[in-house]
C-alpha positions as CSV (number, residue, x, y, z in Angstrom):
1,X,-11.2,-8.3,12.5
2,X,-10.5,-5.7,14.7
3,X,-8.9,-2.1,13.6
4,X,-8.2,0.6,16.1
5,X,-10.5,3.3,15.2
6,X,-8.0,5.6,13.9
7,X,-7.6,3.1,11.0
8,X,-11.1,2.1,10.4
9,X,-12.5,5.6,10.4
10,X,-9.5,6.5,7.5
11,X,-11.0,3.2,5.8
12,X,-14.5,4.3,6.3
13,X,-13.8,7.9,4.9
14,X,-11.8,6.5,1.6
15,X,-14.5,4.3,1.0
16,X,-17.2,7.2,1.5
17,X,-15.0,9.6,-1.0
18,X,-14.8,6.6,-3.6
19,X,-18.0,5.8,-3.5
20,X,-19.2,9.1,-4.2
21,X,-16.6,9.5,-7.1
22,X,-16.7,6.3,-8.8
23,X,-13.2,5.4,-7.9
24,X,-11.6,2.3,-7.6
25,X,-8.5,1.0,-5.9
26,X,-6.2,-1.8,-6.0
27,X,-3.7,-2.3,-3.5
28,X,-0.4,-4.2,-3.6
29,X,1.2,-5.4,-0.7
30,X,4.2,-7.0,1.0
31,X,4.8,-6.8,4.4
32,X,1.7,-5.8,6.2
33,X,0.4,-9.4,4.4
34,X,-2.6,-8.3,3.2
35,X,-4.0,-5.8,6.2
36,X,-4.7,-3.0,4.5
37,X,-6.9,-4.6,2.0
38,X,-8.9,-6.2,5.0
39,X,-8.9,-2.6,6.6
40,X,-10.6,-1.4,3.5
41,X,-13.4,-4.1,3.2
42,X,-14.1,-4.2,7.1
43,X,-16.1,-1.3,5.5
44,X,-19.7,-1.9,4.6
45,X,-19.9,-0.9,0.4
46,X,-16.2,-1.6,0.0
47,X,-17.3,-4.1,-2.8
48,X,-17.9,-0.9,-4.7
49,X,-14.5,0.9,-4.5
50,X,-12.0,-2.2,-3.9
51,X,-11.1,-3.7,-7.2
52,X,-8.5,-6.0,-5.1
53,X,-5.3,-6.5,-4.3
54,X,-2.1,-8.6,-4.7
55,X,-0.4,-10.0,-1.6
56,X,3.3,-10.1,-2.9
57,X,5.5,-11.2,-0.3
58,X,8.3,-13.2,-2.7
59,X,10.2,-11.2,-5.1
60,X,9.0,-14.3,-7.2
61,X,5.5,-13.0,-6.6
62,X,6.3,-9.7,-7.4
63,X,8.3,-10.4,-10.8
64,X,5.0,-12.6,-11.7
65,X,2.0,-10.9,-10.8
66,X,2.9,-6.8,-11.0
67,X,5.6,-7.0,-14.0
68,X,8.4,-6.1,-11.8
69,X,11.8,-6.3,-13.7
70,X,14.5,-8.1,-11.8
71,X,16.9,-5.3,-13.0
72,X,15.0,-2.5,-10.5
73,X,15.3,-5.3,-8.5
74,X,18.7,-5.8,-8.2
75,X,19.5,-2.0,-8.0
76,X,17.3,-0.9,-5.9
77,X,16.3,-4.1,-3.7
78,X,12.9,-4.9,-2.6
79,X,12.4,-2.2,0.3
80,X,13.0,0.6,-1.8
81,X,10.7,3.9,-3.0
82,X,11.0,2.8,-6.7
83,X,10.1,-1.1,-5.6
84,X,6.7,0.5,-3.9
85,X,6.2,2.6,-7.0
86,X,6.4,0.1,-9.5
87,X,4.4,-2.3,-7.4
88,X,1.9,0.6,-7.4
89,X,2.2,0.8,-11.1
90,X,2.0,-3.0,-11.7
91,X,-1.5,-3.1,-9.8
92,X,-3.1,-0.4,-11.6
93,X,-1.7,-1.9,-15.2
94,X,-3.0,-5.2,-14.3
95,X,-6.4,-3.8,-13.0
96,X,-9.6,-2.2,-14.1
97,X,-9.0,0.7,-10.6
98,X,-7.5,4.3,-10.5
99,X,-6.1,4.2,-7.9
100,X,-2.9,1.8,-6.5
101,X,-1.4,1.9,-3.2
102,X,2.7,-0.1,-3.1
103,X,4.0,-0.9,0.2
104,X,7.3,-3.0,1.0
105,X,8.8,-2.8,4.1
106,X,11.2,-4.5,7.2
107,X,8.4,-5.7,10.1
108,X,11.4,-7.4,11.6
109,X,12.9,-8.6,14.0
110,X,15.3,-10.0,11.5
111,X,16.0,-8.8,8.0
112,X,17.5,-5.5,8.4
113,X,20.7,-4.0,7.9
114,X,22.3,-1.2,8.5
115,X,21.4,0.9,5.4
116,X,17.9,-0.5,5.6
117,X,16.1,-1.5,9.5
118,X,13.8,-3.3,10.3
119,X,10.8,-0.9,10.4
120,X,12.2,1.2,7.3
121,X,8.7,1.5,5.0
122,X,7.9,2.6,1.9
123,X,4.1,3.3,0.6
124,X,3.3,4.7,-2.5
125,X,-0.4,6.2,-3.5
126,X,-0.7,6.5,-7.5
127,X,-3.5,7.3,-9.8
128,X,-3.8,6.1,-13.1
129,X,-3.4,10.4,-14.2
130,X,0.2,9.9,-12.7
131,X,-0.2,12.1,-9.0
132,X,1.4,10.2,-6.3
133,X,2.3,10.8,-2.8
134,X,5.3,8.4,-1.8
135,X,6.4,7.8,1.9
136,X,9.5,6.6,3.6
137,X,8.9,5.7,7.4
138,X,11.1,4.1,10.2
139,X,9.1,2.8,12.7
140,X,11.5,2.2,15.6
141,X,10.5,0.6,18.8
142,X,7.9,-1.6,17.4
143,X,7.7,-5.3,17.5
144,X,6.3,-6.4,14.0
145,X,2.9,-6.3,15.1
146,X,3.2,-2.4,15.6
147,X,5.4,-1.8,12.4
148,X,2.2,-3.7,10.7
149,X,-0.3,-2.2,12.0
150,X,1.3,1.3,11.8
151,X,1.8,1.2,8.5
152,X,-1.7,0.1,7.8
153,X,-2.5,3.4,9.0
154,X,-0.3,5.3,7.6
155,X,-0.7,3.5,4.1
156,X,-4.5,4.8,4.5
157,X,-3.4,8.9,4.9
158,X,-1.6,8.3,1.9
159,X,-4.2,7.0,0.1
160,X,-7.0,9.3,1.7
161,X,-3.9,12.4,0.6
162,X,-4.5,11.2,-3.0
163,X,-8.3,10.7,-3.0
164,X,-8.8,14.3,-1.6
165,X,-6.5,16.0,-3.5
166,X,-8.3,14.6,-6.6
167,X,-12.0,14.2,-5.2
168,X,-13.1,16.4,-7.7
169,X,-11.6,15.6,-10.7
Protein backbone atom coordinates (compact mmCIF):
# COMPACT_ATOMS: atom_id res chain seq x y z
CA UNK A 1 0.00 0.00 0.00
CA UNK A 2 0.98 3.24 -0.54
CA UNK A 3 1.00 6.14 2.31
CA UNK A 4 2.09 9.62 1.56
CA UNK A 5 5.21 10.10 3.49
CA UNK A 6 3.83 12.41 5.96
CA UNK A 7 1.81 9.40 7.33
CA UNK A 8 4.30 6.70 6.99
CA UNK A 9 7.12 8.58 8.68
CA UNK A 10 4.40 9.37 11.79
CA UNK A 11 3.88 5.35 11.51
CA UNK A 12 7.50 4.75 11.39
CA UNK A 13 8.33 7.01 14.44
CA UNK A 14 5.32 5.51 16.75
CA UNK A 15 6.59 2.17 15.97
CA UNK A 16 10.33 3.29 16.69
CA UNK A 17 9.07 4.97 20.29
CA UNK A 18 7.08 1.66 21.02
CA UNK A 19 9.46 -0.46 20.28
CA UNK A 20 11.91 0.99 22.44
CA UNK A 21 9.35 1.21 25.37
CA UNK A 22 7.61 -1.96 25.28
CA UNK A 23 4.35 -0.49 24.34
CA UNK A 24 1.58 -1.83 22.62
CA UNK A 25 -1.40 -0.56 20.76
CA UNK A 26 -4.72 -1.55 19.62
CA UNK A 27 -6.65 0.45 17.42
CA UNK A 28 -10.48 0.61 16.85
CA UNK A 29 -11.87 1.94 13.91
CA UNK A 30 -14.90 2.98 11.92
CA UNK A 31 -14.69 5.00 9.05
CA UNK A 32 -11.19 5.07 7.80
CA UNK A 33 -12.08 1.00 7.43
CA UNK A 34 -9.19 -0.28 8.77
CA UNK A 35 -6.30 2.34 7.24
CA UNK A 36 -4.68 3.21 10.08
CA UNK A 37 -3.96 -0.19 11.27
CA UNK A 38 -2.43 -0.87 7.71
CA UNK A 39 -0.46 2.48 8.09
CA UNK A 40 1.02 1.07 11.27
CA UNK A 41 2.16 -2.44 9.95
CA UNK A 42 3.47 -0.97 6.47
CA UNK A 43 6.18 -0.60 9.15
CA UNK A 44 8.92 -3.20 9.29
CA UNK A 45 8.82 -4.52 13.44
CA UNK A 46 5.17 -3.43 13.75
CA UNK A 47 4.45 -7.09 14.88
CA UNK A 48 6.08 -5.94 17.98
CA UNK A 49 4.01 -2.85 19.07
CA UNK A 50 0.55 -3.70 17.15
CA UNK A 51 -1.49 -5.86 19.33
CA UNK A 52 -4.44 -5.32 16.62
CA UNK A 53 -7.36 -3.77 15.89
CA UNK A 54 -11.18 -3.90 15.51
CA UNK A 55 -12.68 -2.67 12.27
CA UNK A 56 -16.20 -1.60 13.66
CA UNK A 57 -18.18 -0.07 11.04
CA UNK A 58 -21.98 -1.32 12.37
CA UNK A 59 -23.17 -0.06 15.56
CA UNK A 60 -23.92 -3.91 15.72
CA UNK A 61 -20.17 -4.42 15.57
CA UNK A 62 -19.45 -1.93 17.96
CA UNK A 63 -22.13 -3.11 20.70
CA UNK A 64 -20.44 -6.74 20.09
CA UNK A 65 -16.87 -6.50 19.95
CA UNK A 66 -15.82 -3.17 22.23
CA UNK A 67 -18.81 -3.38 24.95
CA UNK A 68 -20.44 -0.30 23.70
CA UNK A 69 -23.81 0.31 25.55
CA UNK A 70 -26.62 1.14 23.24
CA UNK A 71 -27.70 3.87 25.84
CA UNK A 72 -24.30 6.11 24.89
CA UNK A 73 -25.50 5.12 21.85
CA UNK A 74 -28.65 6.55 21.61
CA UNK A 75 -27.50 9.86 23.41
CA UNK A 76 -24.74 10.64 21.92
CA UNK A 77 -24.91 8.78 18.33
CA UNK A 78 -22.19 7.08 16.68
CA UNK A 79 -19.90 10.16 15.49
CA UNK A 80 -19.59 11.48 18.78
CA UNK A 81 -16.24 12.32 21.26
CA UNK A 82 -17.74 9.94 23.92
CA UNK A 83 -18.48 7.13 20.98
CA UNK A 84 -14.50 7.41 20.00
CA UNK A 85 -13.70 7.30 23.75
CA UNK A 86 -15.41 4.32 24.66
CA UNK A 87 -14.38 2.59 21.47
CA UNK A 88 -10.94 3.53 22.69
CA UNK A 89 -11.80 2.05 26.03
CA UNK A 90 -13.41 -1.09 24.67
CA UNK A 91 -10.08 -1.97 22.72
CA UNK A 92 -7.77 -1.61 25.43
CA UNK A 93 -10.33 -3.76 27.88
CA UNK A 94 -10.57 -6.41 25.40
CA UNK A 95 -6.71 -6.39 24.74
CA UNK A 96 -3.45 -7.27 26.11
CA UNK A 97 -1.99 -3.23 24.66
CA UNK A 98 -1.62 0.25 26.45
CA UNK A 99 -2.44 2.03 24.28
CA UNK A 100 -5.97 2.49 22.18
CA UNK A 101 -6.72 4.90 19.42
CA UNK A 102 -11.16 5.40 18.70
CA UNK A 103 -12.02 6.98 15.61
CA UNK A 104 -15.74 7.39 14.09
CA UNK A 105 -16.42 9.77 11.69
CA UNK A 106 -18.73 11.11 8.28
CA UNK A 107 -16.29 10.25 4.96
CA UNK A 108 -19.43 11.15 3.06
CA UNK A 109 -20.87 12.09 0.55
CA UNK A 110 -24.07 11.09 2.19
CA UNK A 111 -24.71 10.72 5.86
CA UNK A 112 -24.44 13.99 7.32
CA UNK A 113 -26.57 16.46 8.73
CA UNK A 114 -26.58 19.60 9.74
CA UNK A 115 -25.38 19.22 13.41
CA UNK A 116 -22.99 16.54 12.19
CA UNK A 117 -21.17 16.82 8.24
CA UNK A 118 -19.84 14.71 6.46
CA UNK A 119 -16.14 15.05 7.31
CA UNK A 120 -16.96 15.83 11.14
CA UNK A 121 -14.18 13.28 12.98
CA UNK A 122 -13.49 12.28 16.20
CA UNK A 123 -10.13 10.31 17.28
CA UNK A 124 -9.35 9.53 20.63
CA UNK A 125 -5.69 8.38 21.89
CA UNK A 126 -5.97 6.53 25.46
CA UNK A 127 -3.56 4.68 27.68
CA UNK A 128 -4.46 2.12 29.91
CA UNK A 129 -3.06 4.96 32.97
CA UNK A 130 -6.12 7.03 31.76
CA UNK A 131 -4.09 10.18 29.66
CA UNK A 132 -5.89 10.91 26.51
CA UNK A 133 -5.78 13.45 23.82
CA UNK A 134 -9.28 13.56 22.08
CA UNK A 135 -9.92 15.36 18.64
CA UNK A 136 -12.75 16.80 16.78
CA UNK A 137 -11.97 17.61 12.97
CA UNK A 138 -14.18 18.78 10.00
CA UNK A 139 -12.59 18.09 7.05
CA UNK A 140 -14.34 20.15 4.36
CA UNK A 141 -13.64 20.01 0.77
CA UNK A 142 -12.68 16.44 0.67
CA UNK A 143 -14.15 13.63 -1.28
CA UNK A 144 -14.15 10.53 1.11
CA UNK A 145 -10.85 9.46 -0.10
CA UNK A 146 -9.33 12.74 1.44
CA UNK A 147 -11.49 12.79 4.69
CA UNK A 148 -9.88 8.98 4.93
CA UNK A 149 -6.81 9.51 4.42
CA UNK A 150 -6.61 12.72 6.38
CA UNK A 151 -7.70 11.36 9.28
CA UNK A 152 -5.28 8.58 9.05
CA UNK A 153 -2.82 11.13 9.55
CA UNK A 154 -4.16 12.97 11.95
CA UNK A 155 -5.28 9.83 14.03
CA UNK A 156 -1.27 9.05 13.96
CA UNK A 157 -0.28 12.91 15.74
CA UNK A 158 -2.69 11.91 18.21
CA UNK A 159 -1.30 8.84 18.91
CA UNK A 160 2.45 9.90 18.42
CA UNK A 161 0.97 13.14 21.13
CA UNK A 162 0.35 10.29 23.59
CA UNK A 163 3.37 8.13 23.07
CA UNK A 164 5.70 11.10 23.61
CA UNK A 165 4.15 12.59 26.30
CA UNK A 166 4.50 9.21 28.13
CA UNK A 167 7.84 7.82 26.46
CA UNK A 168 9.37 7.75 29.60
CA UNK A 169 7.14 6.50 31.92
Amino acid sequence: MNFDKKIYELASDIIKICSRNGHRIIVAESCTGGLISAALTEVSGAGKVIEGGFFVYSNEMKFKQLGISEDLYMEYGSVSKEMAYEMAHGALENSNANIALGVTGIAGPTGGTPEKPVGLVHICALQKNGDKFEMKYIFRGEDRSGIRMKTVGEALTILKQIIDKNQYA
